[in-house]
Structures are given as C-alpha cells and as structure tokens.
VODRENTI-279463 format. One record per residue (C-alpha): residue number from 0; x, y, z. Coordinates in steps of 0.2 Angstrom, whole numbers. Layout:
residues N
<pt pos="NUM" u="X" v="Y" w="Z"/>
...
This chain:
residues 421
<pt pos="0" u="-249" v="-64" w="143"/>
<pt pos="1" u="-263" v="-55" w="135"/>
<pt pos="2" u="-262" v="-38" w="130"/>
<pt pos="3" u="-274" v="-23" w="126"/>
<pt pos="4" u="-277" v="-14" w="109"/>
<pt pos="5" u="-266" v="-1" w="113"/>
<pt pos="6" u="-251" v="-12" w="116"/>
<pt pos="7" u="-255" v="-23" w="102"/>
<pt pos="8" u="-252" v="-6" w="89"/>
<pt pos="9" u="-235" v="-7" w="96"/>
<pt pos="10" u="-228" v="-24" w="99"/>
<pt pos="11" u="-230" v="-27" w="78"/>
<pt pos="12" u="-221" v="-19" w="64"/>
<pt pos="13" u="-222" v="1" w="60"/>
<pt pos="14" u="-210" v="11" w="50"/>
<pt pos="15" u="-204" v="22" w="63"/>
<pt pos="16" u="-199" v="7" w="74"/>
<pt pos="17" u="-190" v="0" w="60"/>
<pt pos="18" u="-182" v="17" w="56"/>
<pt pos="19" u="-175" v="20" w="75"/>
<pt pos="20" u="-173" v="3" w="79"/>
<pt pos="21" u="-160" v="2" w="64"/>
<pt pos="22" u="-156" v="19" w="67"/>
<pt pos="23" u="-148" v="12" w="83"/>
<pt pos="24" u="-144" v="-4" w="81"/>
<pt pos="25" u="-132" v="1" w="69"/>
<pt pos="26" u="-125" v="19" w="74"/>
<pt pos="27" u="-108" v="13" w="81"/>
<pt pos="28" u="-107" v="-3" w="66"/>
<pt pos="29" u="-92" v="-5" w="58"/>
<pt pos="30" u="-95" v="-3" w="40"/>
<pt pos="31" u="-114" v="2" w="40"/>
<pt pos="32" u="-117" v="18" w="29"/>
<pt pos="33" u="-130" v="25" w="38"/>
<pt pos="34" u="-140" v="35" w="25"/>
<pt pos="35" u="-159" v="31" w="32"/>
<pt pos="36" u="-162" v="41" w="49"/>
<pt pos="37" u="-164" v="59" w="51"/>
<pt pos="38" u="-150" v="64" w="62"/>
<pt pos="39" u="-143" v="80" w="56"/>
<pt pos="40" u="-124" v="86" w="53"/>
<pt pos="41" u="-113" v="90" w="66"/>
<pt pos="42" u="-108" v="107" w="60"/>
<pt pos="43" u="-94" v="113" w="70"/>
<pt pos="44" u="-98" v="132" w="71"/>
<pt pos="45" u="-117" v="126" w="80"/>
<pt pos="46" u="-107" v="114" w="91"/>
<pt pos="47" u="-96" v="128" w="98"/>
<pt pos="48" u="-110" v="138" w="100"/>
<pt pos="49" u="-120" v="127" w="111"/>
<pt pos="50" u="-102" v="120" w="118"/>
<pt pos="51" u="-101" v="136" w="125"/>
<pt pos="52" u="-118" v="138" w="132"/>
<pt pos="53" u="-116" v="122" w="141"/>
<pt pos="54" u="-100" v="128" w="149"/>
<pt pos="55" u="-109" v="146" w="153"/>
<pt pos="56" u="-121" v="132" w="161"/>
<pt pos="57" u="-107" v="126" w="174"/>
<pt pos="58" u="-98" v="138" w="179"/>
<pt pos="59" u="-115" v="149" w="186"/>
<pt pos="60" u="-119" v="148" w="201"/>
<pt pos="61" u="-136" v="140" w="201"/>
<pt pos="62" u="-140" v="136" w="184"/>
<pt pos="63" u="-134" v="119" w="181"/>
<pt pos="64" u="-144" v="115" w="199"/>
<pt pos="65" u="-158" v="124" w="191"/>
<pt pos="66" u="-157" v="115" w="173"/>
<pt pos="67" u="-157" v="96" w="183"/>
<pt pos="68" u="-163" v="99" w="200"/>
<pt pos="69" u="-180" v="106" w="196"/>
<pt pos="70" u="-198" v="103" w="187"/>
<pt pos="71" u="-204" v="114" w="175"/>
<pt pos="72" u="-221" v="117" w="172"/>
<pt pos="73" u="-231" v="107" w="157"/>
<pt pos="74" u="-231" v="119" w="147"/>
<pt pos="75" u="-212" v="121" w="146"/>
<pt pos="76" u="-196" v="132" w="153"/>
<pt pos="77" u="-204" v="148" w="158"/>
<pt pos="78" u="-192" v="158" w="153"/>
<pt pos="79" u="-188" v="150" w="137"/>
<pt pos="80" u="-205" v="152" w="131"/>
<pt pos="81" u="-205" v="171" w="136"/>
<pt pos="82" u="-190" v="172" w="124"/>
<pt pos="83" u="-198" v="162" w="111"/>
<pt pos="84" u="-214" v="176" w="112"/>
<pt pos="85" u="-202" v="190" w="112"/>
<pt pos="86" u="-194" v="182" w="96"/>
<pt pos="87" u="-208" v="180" w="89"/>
<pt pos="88" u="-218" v="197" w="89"/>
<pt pos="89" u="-201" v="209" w="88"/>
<pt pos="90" u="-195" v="199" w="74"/>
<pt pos="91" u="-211" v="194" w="65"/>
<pt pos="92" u="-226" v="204" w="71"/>
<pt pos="93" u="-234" v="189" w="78"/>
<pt pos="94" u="-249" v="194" w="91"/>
<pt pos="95" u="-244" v="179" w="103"/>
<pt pos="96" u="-242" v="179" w="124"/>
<pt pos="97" u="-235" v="164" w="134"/>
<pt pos="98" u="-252" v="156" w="131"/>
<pt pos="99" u="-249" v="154" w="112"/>
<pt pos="100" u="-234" v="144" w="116"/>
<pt pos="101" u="-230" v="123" w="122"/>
<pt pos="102" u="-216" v="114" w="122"/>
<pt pos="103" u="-215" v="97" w="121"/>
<pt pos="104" u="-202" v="81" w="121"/>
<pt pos="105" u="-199" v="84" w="106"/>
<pt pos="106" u="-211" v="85" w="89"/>
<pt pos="107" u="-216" v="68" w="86"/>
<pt pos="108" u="-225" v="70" w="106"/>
<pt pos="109" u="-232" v="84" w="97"/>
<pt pos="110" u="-240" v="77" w="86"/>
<pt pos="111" u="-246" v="62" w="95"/>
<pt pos="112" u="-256" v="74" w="107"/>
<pt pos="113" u="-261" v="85" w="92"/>
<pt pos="114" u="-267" v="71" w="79"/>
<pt pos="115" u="-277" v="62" w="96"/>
<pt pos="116" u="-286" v="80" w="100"/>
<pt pos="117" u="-292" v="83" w="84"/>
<pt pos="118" u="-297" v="65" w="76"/>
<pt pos="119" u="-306" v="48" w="82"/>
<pt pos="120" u="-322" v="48" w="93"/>
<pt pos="121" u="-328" v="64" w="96"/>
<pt pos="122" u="-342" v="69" w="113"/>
<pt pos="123" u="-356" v="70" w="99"/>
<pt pos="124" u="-354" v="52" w="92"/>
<pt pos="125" u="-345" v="57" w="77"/>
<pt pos="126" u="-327" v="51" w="73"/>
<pt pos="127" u="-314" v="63" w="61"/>
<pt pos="128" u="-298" v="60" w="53"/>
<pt pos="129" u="-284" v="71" w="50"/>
<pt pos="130" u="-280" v="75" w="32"/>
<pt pos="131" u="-264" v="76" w="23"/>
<pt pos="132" u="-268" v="85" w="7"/>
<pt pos="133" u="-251" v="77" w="1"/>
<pt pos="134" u="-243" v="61" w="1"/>
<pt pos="135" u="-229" v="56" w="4"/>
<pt pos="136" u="-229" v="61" w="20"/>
<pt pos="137" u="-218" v="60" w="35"/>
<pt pos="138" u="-216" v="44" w="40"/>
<pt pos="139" u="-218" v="46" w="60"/>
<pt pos="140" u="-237" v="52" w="59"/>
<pt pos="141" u="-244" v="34" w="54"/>
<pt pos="142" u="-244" v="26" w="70"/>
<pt pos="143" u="-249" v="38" w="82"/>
<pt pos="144" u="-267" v="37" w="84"/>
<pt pos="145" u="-276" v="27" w="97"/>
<pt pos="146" u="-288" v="22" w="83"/>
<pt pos="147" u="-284" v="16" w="66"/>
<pt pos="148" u="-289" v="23" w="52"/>
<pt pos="149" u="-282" v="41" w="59"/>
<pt pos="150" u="-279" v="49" w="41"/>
<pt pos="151" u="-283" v="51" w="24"/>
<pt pos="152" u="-274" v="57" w="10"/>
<pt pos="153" u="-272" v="61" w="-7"/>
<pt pos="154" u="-258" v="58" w="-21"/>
<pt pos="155" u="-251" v="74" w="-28"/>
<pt pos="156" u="-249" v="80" w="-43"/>
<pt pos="157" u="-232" v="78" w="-52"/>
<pt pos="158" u="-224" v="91" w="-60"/>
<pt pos="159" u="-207" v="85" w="-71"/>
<pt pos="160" u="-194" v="98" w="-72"/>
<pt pos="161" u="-179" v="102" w="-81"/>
<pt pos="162" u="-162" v="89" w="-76"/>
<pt pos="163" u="-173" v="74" w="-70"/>
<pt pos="164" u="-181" v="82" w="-56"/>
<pt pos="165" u="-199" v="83" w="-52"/>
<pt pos="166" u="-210" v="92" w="-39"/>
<pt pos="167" u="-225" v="87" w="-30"/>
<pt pos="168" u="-239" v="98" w="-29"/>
<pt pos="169" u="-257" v="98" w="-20"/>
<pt pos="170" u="-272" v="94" w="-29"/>
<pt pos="171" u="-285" v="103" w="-25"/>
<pt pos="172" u="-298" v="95" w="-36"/>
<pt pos="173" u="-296" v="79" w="-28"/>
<pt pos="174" u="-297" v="87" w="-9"/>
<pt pos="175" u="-313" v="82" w="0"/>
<pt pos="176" u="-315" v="93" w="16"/>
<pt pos="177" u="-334" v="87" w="27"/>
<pt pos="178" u="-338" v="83" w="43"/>
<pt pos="179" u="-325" v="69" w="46"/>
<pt pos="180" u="-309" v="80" w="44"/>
<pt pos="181" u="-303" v="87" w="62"/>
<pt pos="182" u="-288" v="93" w="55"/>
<pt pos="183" u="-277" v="97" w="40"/>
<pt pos="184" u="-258" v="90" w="43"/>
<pt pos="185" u="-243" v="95" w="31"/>
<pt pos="186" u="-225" v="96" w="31"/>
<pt pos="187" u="-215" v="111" w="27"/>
<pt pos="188" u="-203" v="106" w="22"/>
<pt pos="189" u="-209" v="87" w="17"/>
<pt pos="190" u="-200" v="75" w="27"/>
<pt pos="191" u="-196" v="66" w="16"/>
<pt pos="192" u="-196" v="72" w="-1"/>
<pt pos="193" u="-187" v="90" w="3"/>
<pt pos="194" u="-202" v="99" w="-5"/>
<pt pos="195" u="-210" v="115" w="0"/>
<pt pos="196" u="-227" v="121" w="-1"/>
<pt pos="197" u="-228" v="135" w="-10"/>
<pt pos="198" u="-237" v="153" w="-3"/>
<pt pos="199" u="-251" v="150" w="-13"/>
<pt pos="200" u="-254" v="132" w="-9"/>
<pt pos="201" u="-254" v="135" w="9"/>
<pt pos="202" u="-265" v="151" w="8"/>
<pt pos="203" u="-278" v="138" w="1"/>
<pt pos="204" u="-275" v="126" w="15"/>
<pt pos="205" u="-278" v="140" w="28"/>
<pt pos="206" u="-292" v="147" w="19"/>
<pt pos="207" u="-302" v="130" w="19"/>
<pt pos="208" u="-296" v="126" w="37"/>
<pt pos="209" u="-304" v="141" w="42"/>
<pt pos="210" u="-320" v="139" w="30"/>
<pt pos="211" u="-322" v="120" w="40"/>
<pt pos="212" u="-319" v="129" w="57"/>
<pt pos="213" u="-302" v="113" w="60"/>
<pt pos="214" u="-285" v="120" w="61"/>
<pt pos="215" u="-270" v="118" w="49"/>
<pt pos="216" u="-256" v="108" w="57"/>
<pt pos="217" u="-239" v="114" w="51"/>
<pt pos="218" u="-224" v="104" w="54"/>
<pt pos="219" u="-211" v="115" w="53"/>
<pt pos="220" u="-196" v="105" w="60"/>
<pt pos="221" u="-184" v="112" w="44"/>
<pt pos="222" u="-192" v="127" w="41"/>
<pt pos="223" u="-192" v="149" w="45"/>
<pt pos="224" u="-187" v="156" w="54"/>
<pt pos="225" u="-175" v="141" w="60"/>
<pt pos="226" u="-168" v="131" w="58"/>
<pt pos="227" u="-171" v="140" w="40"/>
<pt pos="228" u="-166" v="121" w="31"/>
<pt pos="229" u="-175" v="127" w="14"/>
<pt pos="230" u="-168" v="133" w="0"/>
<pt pos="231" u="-184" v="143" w="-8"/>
<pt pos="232" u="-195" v="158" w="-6"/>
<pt pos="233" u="-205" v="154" w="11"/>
<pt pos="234" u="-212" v="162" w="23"/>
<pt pos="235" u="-214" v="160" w="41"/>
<pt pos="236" u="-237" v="158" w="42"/>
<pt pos="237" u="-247" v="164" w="58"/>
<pt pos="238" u="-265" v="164" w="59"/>
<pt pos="239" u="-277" v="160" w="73"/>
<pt pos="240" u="-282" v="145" w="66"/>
<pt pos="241" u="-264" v="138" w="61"/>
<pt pos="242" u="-253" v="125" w="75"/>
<pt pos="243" u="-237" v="127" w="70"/>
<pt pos="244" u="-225" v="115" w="76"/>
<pt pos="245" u="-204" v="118" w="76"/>
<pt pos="246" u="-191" v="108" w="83"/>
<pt pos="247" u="-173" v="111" w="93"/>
<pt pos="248" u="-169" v="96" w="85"/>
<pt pos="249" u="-163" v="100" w="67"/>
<pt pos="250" u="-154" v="116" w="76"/>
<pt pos="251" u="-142" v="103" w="80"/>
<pt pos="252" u="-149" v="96" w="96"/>
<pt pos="253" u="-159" v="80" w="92"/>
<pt pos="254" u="-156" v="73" w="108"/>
<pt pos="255" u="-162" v="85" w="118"/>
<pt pos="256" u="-182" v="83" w="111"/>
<pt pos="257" u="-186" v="97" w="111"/>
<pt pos="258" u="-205" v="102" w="101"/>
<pt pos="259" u="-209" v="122" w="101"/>
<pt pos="260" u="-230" v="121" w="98"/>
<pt pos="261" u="-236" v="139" w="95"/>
<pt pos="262" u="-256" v="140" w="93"/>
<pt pos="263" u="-272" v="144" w="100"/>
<pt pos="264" u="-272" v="146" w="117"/>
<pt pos="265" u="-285" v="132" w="122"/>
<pt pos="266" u="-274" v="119" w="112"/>
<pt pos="267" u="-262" v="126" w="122"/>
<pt pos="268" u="-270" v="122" w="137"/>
<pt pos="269" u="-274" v="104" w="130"/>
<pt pos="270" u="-257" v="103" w="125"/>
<pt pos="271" u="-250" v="106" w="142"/>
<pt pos="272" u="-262" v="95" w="152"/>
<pt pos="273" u="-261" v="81" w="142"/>
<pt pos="274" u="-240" v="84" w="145"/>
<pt pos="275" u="-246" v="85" w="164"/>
<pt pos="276" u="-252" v="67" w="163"/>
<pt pos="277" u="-239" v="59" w="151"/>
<pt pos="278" u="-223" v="67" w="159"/>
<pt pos="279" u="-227" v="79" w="170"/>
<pt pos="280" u="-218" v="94" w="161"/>
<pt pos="281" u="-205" v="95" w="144"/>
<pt pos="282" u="-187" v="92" w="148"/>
<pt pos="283" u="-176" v="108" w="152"/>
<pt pos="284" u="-161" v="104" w="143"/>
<pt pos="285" u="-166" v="108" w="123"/>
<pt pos="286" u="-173" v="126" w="131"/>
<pt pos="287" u="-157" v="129" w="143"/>
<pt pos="288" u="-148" v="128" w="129"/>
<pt pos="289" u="-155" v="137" w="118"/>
<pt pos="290" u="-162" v="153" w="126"/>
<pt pos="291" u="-148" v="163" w="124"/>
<pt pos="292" u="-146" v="161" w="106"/>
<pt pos="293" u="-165" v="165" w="104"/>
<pt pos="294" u="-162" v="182" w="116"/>
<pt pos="295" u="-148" v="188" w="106"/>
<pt pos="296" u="-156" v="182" w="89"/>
<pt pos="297" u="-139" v="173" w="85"/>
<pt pos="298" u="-151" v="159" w="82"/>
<pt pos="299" u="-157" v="168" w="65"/>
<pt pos="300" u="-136" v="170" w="61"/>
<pt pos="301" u="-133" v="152" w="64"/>
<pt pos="302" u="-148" v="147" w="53"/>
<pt pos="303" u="-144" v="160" w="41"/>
<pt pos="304" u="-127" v="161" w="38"/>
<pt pos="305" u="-121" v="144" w="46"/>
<pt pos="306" u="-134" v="131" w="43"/>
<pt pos="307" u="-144" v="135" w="29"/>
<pt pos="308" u="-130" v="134" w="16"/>
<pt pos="309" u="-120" v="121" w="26"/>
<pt pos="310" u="-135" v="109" w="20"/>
<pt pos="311" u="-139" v="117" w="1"/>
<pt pos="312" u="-119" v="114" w="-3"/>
<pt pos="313" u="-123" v="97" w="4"/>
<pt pos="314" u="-138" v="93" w="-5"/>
<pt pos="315" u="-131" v="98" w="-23"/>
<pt pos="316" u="-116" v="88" w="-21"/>
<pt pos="317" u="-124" v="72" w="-17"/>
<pt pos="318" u="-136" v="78" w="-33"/>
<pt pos="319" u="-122" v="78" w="-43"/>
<pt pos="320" u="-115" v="61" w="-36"/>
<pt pos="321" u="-132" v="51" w="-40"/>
<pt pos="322" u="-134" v="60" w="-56"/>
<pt pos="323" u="-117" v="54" w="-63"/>
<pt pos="324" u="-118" v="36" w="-54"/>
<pt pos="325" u="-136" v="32" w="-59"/>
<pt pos="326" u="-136" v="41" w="-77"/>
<pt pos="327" u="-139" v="24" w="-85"/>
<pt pos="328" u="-156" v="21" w="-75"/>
<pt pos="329" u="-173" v="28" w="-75"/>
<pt pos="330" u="-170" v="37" w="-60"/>
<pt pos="331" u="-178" v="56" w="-55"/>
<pt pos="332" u="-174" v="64" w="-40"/>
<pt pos="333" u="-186" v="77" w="-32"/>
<pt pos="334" u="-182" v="94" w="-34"/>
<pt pos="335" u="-172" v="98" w="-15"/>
<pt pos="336" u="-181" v="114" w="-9"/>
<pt pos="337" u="-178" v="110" w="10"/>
<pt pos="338" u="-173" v="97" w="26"/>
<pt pos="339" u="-159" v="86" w="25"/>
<pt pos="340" u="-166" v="71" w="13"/>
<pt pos="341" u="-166" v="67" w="-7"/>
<pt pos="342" u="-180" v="57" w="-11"/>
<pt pos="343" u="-177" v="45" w="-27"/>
<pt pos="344" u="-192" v="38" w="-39"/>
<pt pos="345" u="-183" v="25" w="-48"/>
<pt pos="346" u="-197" v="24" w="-63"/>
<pt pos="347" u="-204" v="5" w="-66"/>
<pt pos="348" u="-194" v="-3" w="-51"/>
<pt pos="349" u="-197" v="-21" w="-54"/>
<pt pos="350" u="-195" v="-24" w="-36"/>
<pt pos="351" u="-204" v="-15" w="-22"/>
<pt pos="352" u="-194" v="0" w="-11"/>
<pt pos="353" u="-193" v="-13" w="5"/>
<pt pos="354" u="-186" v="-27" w="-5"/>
<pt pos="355" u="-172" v="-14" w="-11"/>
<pt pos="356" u="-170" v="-9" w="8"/>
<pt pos="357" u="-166" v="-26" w="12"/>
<pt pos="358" u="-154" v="-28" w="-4"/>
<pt pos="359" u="-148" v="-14" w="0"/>
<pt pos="360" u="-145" v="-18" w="19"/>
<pt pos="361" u="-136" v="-32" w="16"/>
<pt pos="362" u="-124" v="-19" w="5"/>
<pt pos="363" u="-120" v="-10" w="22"/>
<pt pos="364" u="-130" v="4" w="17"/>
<pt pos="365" u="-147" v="9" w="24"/>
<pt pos="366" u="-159" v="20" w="19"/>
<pt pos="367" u="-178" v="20" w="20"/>
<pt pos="368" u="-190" v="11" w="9"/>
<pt pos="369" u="-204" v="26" w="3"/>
<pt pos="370" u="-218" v="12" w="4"/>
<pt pos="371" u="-220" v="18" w="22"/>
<pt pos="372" u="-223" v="38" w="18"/>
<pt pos="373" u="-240" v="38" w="14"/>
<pt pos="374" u="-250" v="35" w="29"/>
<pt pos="375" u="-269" v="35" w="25"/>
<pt pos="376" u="-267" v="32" w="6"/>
<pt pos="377" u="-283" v="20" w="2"/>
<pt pos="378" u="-279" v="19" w="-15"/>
<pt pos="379" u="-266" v="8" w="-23"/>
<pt pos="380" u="-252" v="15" w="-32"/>
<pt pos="381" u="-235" v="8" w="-40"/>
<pt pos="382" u="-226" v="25" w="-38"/>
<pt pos="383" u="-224" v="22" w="-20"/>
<pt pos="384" u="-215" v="5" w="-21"/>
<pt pos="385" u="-201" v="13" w="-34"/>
<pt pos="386" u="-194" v="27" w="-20"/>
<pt pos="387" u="-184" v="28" w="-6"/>
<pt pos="388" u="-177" v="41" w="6"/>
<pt pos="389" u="-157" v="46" w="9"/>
<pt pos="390" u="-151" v="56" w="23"/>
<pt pos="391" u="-137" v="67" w="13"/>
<pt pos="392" u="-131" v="77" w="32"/>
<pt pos="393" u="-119" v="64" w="35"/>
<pt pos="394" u="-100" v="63" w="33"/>
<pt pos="395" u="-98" v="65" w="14"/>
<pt pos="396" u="-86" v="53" w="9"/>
<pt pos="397" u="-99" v="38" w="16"/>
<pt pos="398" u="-112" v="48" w="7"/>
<pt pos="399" u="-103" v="45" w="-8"/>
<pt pos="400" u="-99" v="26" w="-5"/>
<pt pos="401" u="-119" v="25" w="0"/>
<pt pos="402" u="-121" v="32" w="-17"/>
<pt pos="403" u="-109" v="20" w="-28"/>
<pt pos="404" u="-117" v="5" w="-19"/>
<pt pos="405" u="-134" v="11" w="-23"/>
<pt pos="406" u="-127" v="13" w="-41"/>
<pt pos="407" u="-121" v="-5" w="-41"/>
<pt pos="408" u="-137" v="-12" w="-34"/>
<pt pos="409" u="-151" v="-4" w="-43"/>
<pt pos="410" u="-145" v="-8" w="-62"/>
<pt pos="411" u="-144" v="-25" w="-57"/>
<pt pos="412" u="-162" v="-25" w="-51"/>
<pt pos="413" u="-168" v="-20" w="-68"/>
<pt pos="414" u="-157" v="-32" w="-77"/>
<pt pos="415" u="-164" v="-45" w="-68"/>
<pt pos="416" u="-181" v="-40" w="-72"/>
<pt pos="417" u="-176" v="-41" w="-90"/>
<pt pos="418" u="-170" v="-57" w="-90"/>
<pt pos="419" u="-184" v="-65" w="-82"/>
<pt pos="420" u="-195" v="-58" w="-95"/>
C-alpha cells in the first residue's frame, strides 16, 4: 500500500502522538501515575457548575434537540459567539463584532488552519515560516504543517533566580524578522514551562508583527480573562493585527474541544471556510455549555475566585515536594507563573530526557521528555535533552509518589554516569 506525503507525516513518530497515545493507552491503568498529559483538575465547584448547565440543558423544552439535532454554522454557535462579543467589549473595551470571532474543535485545529494560512508556498512563489521567538514551545505546533520546515526559533535567554528557579526570556538580539516569516507564534502562558511573557515583551512582539505587516499568534489556552491559570501581572492584548486563540478546555471541559479564535475579520473568514471543508461547522457542546457562565460573567468568578488559586496552591505544593526530594541533585525548576505544568532542567543529565521517559515509564510514571518542545530549533543544544515536563493538576497524593519515584530515578542516573567515568 503506498501512501502520499501527507499520510507519511502521520503514520511515523511525533511527540503529540506519543503524548496522546500514552495519554490513553494508560488513563484507566492500574498503577500508572500519569503526570505527562495536559488534562486539567476536576475541580468540584466547576463540575457543579457545568453539571447544572447540563441538567438546565434536559429539562428545556428544545434545547437538548437543538444542542444534537442541528448544524451550526463554520463559524460556530451563533449565539455563543454573540456572548463571547458582548463579553468582550463590556468587559474589556474590545472593538470586535461576530466577524472578529471563530470557533473551532478545539485549539490544536486552530492552529493547524492558522500556522497552514500563514507559512509554506505562497501565490507569489515565496515560501514563510512561523516564528517562535522562544523555545521551548508547545509541543503540539511541530507537526502541523503540510510542509516541513514550518517554524524557526530561537533559544531564550536564562535568567536564574533566587530558590533554584529560573525564567526564560525573549532575546531580541538574536530575532531575525524578513520576508520568510508569515507569522509570529507564542504561548502565554508557555506550555510547557509555565512561563509568562511579560507586557513588555509582547509589546515588542506586536510592534514588529505590525512593522512586518504578519500577525502575532497568541495562544492563550491558560491565560485572561479565563481560564485566568497565571499567577502574575498580565493582561488580556487586542490589536488588529494580534490572533488570539483561547480554549473551553482548561475551563474544565477538554473534551468538549472547544477553540475560541478572536481576530481579523478575513482570518475569520478563512478560518470558517476552511472549518466548512474540514467538518462542516465546530461542535455545539463546549458553547452549550458554556454560554451561560459567559452571559452572567460567572465565568470570570470561576476563573477568579475558583480556578486560579485551585492551581497556584497546587503548583507550590508540588514545588515544595521536588525541592525536598531532589535537594541532592542539580535540579532547577522554572519559575511557575501560569498553566498547569512544572518544567525541570536537571543540569548535565548524563542521559538524554527521552531515555529518562522511558526509565521512568517503566517506574509507572509518565511524564514528557522536553526534547520534543522545541520545534524549529536548527541549532544544537544540550539544555533540551536535561528537561521534562510534569502535569501537577492531578490527584495529589499520585503527584507526590510521581515525585518520590522521579527522586529515586534521577540520582541514580547520575551515579551511573560517575562510575562509568
């Protein structure tokens, strides 16, 4: 059986497929920690909440009919999108209408229509990239082009802080912006490292995206104004020229995939035809769900009040576990300023990130080797073999066994190394 170019990018390895296909395969596994996927808390308070939607939902007389019974248009839940403008302009003074606004099945669709709109061959002969001013980056952008090649990017620079953490920055000086860049990409906050670009680094991103004519792609899955996962001065960016991309997911309803694009209203209308032709129209369920707690801004009380410091408690308890069980390593932790991940540089690992994954599979925990974060990176460089990404939303007393084990594996890795030598 022979297959096309398109098909071959799929049937080989990629580090989404690996994160999903373990992210399933070993869900419902007795024993496996499962510290690698992104799946977020079950919070009891956002449960009820959407419980009670759903129930609203039933006993109508037509909307459950309506929610599975009927198309949407490409462009999304009508009346969902109405809320979201609403939302929008009373809350923030956003200038936007209905044709600022897409939804999507989810944000990683998003960004597969986005990244294919704004890099590879273009009608004049020319081919662009998209580029991430800073790596790592999420690991779901790598393998969405239809060509190779789709990105280029650039390592950060490290600031090392007080208690072993660290922060990554943007380095201007090294950012090269010409006539092969369609697009600038960032995460805000990083999947996976937790960080958050500050004002003033993203002012200087939308000031050259606007100086180049390209837009700034924003992925705001864990950001402002919700789900409002950061825990630092932010705030929520519109401009003409900015794509900011949100998510129902980290709300608490990842299955529903559910992607909120707002933007300019021509890459809404490319957005929307090119849903037409995918899958006809977004799924209704995410925005059924959700548009009441957008209408009565209860949304903002859950993110505020509910979510945001459900995950900051969260984030420095299992600080405070790896720092007492790995106190004898050369570990540093990036400083947690936002989603639901730690990201651990163990300094000089003697083995590379996907040969701890595997040691540390065989443990019964999973996480996610940080080799796989830096799509479009053409230079070498040690520092991403020596990380990994952990999921700290889950139950916390498997966090904490994910931790011990990691604390019995990693030492030994070293003393390994040592003896060889």
């Amino acid at each position: 059986m022979q297959f096309s170019q398109f098909a071959q990018k799929y049937l080989g390895n990629c580090g989404i497929l690996q994160l999903m296909d373990d992210l399933g395969k070993y869900a419902n596994a007795d024993g496996m920690i499962m510290l690698g996927g992104g799946n977020p808390s079950l919070i009891p308070e956002v449960e009820e909440a959407f419980r009670h939607r759903m129930g609203r939902i039933l006993d109508s007389n037509n909307e459950l009919e309506q929610l599975i019974g009927t198309y949407d248009g490409p462009n999304g839940n009508a009346a969902f999108v109405d809320a979201l403008v609403h939302f929008f302009r009373e809350e923030y003074g956003w200038q936007i209408t209905a044709n600022n606004i897409a939804l999507t099945n989810g944000s990683q669709t998003a960004f597969f229509s986005l990244f294919n709109m704004f890099a590879g061959a273009f009608p004049n002969g020319t081919h662009k990239k998209i580029l991430l001013p800073l790596c790592p980056e999420y690991i779901g952008y790598e393998d969405v082009g239809l060509i190779d090649d789709l990105f280029v990017s650039h390592k950060p620079t490290i600031q090392f802080l007080d208690d072993g953490f660290y922060k990554y920055h943007v380095d201007f000086d090294a950012l090269t912006i010409d006539e092969t860049i369609g697009a600038i990409c960032v995460s805000r906050p990083t999947n996976p490292t937790g960080n958050v670009l500050t004002e003033a680094e993203i002012e200087q991103l939308s000031q050259l995206a606007q100086q180049h004519n390209i837009p700034l792609i924003i992925d705001n899955a864990y950001g402002l104004p919700f789900p409002s996962i950061i825990i630092t001065e932010a705030q929520p960016t519109r401009e003409p020229h900015i794509v900011m991309c949100m998510s129902l997911s980290k709300l608490g309803l990842p299955g529903a995939r559910t992607g909120i694009i707002i933007a300019h209203e021509q890459i809404i209308q490319g957005l929307s035809g090119i849903t037409a032709v995918m899958s006809l129209a977004p799924g209704s369920f995410g925005p059924s769900l959700a548009i009441e707690s957008v209408t009565s801004r209860d949304i903002l009380r859950l993110s505020k009040e509910v979510i945001k410091p459900h995950y900051e408690q969260k984030a420095r308890q299992a600080v405070s576990w790896l720092r007492e069980a790995l106190a004898d390593t050369p570990t540093r932790i990036h400083k947690p300023e936002g989603a639901i991940f730690l990201w651990l540089w163990f300094e000089g690992l003697p083995i590379t990130s996907q040969a701890l994954y595997e040691r540390l599979k065989a443990r019964g925990v999973l996480i996610i080797p940080g080799q796989n974060f830096f799509p479009g990176l053409a230079e070498e460089w040690p520092h991403k073999y020596e990380c990994i990404r952990l999921n700290y939303a889950g139950d916390p007393e498997k966090v904490k066994q994910g931790v011990e084990i990691i604390a019995e594996v990693v030492p030994v890795v070293y003393q390994l190394a040592k003896t060889k030598a």
